[in-house]
Backbone bond lengths (Angstrom), bond angles and torsions (degrees), N, CA, C in turn:
res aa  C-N    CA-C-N  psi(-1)  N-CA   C-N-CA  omega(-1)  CA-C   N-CA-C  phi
1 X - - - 1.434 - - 1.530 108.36 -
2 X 1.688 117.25 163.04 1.374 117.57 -168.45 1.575 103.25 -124.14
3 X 1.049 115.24 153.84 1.706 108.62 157.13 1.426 92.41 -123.76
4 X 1.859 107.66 162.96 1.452 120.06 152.16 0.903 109.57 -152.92
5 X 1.629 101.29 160.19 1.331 132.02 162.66 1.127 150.14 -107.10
6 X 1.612 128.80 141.22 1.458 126.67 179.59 1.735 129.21 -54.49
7 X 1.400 133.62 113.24 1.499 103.99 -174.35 1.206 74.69 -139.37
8 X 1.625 120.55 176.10 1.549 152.06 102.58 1.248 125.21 -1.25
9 X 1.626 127.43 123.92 1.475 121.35 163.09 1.613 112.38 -56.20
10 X 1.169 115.86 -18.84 1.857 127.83 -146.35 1.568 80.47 -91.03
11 X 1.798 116.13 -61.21 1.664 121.82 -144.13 1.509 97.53 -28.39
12 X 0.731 141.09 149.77 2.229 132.25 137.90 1.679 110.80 -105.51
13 X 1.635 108.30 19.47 1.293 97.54 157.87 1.745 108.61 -107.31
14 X 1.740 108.06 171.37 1.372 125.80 170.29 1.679 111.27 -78.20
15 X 1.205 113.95 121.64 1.647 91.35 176.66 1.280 98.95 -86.65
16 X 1.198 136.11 -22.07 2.309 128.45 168.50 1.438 96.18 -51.37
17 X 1.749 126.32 -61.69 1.203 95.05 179.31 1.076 131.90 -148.34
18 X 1.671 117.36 71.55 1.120 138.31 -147.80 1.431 112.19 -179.96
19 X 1.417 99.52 23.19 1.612 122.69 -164.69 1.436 114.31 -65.46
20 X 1.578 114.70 -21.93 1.682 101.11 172.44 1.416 110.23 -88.76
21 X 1.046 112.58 -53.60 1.851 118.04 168.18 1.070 118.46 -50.90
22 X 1.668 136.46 -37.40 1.337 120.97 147.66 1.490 131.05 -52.73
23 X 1.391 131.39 -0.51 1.606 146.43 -158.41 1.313 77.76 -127.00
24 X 1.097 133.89 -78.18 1.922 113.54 -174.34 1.050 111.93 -20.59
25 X 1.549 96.46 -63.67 1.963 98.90 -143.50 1.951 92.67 -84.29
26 X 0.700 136.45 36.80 1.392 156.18 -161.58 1.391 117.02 -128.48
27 X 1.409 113.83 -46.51 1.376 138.64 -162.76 1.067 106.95 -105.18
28 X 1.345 120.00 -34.63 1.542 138.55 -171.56 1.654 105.05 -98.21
29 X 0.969 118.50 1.50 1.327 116.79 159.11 1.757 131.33 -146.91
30 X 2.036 86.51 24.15 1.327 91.14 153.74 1.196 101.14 89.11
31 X 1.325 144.57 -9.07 1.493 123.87 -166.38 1.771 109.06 -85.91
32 X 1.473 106.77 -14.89 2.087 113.26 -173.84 1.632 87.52 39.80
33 X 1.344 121.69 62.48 1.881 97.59 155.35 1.121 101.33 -55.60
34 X 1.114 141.48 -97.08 1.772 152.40 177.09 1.524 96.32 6.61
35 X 1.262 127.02 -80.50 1.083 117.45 -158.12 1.845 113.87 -64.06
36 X 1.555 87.96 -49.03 1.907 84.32 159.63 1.235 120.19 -28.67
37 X 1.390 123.89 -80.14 1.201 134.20 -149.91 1.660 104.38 -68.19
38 X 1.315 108.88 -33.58 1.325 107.69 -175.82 1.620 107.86 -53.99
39 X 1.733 102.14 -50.93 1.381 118.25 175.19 1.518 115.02 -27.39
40 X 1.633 122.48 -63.21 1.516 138.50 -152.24 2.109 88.88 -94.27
41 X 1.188 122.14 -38.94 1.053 106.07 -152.48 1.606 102.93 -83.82
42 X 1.492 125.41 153.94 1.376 124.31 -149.23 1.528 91.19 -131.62
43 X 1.298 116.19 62.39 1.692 142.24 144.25 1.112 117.82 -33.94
44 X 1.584 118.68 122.68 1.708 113.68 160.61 1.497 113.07 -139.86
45 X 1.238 122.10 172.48 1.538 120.76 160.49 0.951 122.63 -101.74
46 X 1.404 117.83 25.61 1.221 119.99 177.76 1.734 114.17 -125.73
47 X 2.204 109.06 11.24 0.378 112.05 -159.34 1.532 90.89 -117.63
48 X 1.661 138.88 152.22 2.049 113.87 -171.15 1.736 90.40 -85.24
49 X 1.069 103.98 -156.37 1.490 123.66 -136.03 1.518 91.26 -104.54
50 X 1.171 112.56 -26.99 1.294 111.12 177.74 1.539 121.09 -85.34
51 X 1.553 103.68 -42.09 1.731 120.21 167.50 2.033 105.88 -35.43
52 X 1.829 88.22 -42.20 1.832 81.40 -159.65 1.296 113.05 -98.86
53 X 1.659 101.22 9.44 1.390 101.69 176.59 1.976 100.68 -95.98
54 X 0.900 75.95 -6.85 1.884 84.95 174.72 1.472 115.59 -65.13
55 X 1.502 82.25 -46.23 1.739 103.96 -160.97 1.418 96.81 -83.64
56 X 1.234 138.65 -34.79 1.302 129.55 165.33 1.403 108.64 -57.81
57 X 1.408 138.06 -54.41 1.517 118.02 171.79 1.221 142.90 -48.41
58 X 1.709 99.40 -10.84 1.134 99.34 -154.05 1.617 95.25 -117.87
59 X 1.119 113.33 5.55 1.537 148.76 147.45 1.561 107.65 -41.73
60 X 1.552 82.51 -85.43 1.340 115.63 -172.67 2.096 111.78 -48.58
61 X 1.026 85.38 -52.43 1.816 96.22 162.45 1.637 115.15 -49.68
62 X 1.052 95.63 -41.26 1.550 91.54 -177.29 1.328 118.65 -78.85
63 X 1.706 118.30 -42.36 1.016 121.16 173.01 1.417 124.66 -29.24
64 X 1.393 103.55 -58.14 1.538 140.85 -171.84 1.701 89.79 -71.58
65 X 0.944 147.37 -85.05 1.634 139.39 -173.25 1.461 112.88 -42.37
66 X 1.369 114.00 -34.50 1.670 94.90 170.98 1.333 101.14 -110.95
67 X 1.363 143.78 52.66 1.447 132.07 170.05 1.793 102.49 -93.57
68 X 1.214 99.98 113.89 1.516 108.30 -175.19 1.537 104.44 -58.39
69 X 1.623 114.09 -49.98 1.766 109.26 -179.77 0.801 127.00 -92.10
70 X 1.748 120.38 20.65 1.939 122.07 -180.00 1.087 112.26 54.32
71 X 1.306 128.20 50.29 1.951 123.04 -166.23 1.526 86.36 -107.11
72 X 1.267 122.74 -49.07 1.485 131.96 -163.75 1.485 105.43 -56.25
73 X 1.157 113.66 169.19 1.660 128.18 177.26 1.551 98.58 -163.65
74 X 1.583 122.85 166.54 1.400 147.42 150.27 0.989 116.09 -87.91
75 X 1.483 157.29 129.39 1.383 156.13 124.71 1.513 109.61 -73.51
76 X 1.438 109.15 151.91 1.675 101.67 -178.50 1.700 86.53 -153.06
77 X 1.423 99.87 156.46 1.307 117.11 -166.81 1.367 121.29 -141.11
78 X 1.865 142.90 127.05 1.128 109.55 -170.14 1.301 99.01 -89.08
79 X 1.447 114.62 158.34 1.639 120.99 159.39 1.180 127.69 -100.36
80 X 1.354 104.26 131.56 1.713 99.29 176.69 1.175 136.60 -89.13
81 X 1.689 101.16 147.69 1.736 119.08 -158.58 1.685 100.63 -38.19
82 X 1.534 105.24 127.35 1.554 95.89 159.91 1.900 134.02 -65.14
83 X 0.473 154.53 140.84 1.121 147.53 166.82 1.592 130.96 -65.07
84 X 1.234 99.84 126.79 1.790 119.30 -167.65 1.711 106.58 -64.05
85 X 1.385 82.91 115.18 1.838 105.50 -170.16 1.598 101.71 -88.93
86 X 1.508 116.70 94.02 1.715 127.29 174.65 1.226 102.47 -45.83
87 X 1.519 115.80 133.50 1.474 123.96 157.52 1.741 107.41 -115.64
């Protein structure tokens, strides 16, 4: 499975792992991805973890298709298998 994220062509940090210094230089030059994306992306708790990780890409896709100044980008990341909890 993948997750992604919203960044900047400019950022030169990782937001996987470089996540506070990528939120500076983010904040500090005005772009609120975070708050953007939160804005467009159509999140619930009533939705599982996988549904809203959908819905964040597909967020994130959009962002990026209508960004008038190409600033935006996708990062994607694999995640690793959780591990099988014995009952």
């Amino acid at each position: 499975m993948e997750t992604c994220m919203l960044t900047t062509t400019d950022n030169p940090y990782d937001p996987f792992t470089q996540y506070e210094a990528w939120y500076r230089f983010d904040e500090d030059n005005g772009y609120h991805s975070c708050a953007f994306l939160a804005r467009i992306a159509r999140t619930s708790d009533q939705l599982s973890e996988q549904e809203n990780m959908e819905e964040i890409e597909r967020a994130i896709n959009d962002i990026i298709k209508y960004d008038p100044l190409g600033i935006y980008k996708k990062v994607k990341r694999k995640l690793k298998p959780e591990p099988a909890v014995a009952m």
